[in-house]
C-alpha positions as CSV (number, residue, x, y, z in Angstrom):
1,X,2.7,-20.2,-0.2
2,X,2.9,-19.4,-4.4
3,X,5.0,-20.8,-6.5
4,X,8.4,-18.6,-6.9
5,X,8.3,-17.9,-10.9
6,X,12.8,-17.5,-10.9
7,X,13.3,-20.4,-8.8
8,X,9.7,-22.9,-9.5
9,X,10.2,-23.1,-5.4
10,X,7.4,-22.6,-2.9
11,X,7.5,-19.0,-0.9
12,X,5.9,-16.9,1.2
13,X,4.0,-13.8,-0.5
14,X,2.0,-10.8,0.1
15,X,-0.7,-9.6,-1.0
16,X,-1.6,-6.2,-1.2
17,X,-5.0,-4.8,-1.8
18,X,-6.1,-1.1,-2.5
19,X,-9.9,-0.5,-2.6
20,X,-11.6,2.7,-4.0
21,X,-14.1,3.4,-1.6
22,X,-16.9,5.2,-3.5
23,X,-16.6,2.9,-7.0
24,X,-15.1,-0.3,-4.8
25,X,-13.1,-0.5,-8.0
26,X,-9.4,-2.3,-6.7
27,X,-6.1,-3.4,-7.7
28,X,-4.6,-6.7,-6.3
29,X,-0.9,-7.1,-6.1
30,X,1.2,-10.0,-5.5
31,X,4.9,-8.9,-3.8
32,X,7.7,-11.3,-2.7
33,X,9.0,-8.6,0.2
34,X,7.9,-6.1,2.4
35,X,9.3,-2.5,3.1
36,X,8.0,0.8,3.6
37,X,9.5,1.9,-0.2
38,X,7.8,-1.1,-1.4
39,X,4.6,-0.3,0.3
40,X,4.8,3.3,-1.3
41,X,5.6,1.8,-4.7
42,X,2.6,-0.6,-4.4
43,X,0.6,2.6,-4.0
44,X,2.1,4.1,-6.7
45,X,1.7,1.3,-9.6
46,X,-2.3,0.9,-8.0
47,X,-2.9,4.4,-8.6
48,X,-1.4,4.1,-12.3
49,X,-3.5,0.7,-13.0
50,X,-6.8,3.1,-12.3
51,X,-5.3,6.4,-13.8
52,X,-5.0,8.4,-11.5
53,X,-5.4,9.1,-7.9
54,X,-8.5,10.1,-6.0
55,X,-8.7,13.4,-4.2
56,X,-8.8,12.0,-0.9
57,X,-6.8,9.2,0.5
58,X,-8.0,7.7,3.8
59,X,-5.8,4.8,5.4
60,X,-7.3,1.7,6.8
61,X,-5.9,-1.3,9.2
62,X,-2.0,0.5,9.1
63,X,0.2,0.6,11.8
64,X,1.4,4.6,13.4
65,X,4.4,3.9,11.7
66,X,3.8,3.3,8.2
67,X,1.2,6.6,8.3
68,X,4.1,7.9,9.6
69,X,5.9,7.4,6.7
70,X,3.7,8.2,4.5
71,X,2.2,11.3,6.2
72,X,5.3,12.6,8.6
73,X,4.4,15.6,10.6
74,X,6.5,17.9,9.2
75,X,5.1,17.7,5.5
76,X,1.5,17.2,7.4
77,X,1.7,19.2,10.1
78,X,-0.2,18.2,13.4
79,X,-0.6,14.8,15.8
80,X,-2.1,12.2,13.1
81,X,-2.4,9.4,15.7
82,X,-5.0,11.7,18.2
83,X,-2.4,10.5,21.3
């Protein structure tokens, strides 16, 4: 539980973590709610804390779903799960 800053109540947040594997270098960021927009967003303000993105992207402890949404086979092409 953290402190809400607009209220001074007590709520539930999440953390999300991005790691670089090669430099380890990561961005920690604190959000109040969970979506797959917000999940794509957290990507995208990580990315723009390290400037820039790295060349490969490899996706670690996610659900189907939300590679799903980030990878669906129609832009990717292919089965990405291996079922």
């Amino acid at each position: 539980m953290v402190r809400y800053p607009p209220t001074g109540k007590y709520r539930r947040a999440r953390l999300f973590a991005l790691t670089l594997g090669h430099s380890r270098k990561a961005v920690r960021l604190l959000v109040w709610q969970s979506s797959a927009q917000i999940w794509a967003e957290l990507h995208e303000r990580a990315f723009r804390r390290l400037g820039g993105t790295p060349h490969v992207i490899v996706l670690d402890y996610v659900t189907r779903h939300i590679i799903e949404v980030m990878c669906p086979r129609l832009i990717c092409g292919g089965d990405i799960g291996g079922d």
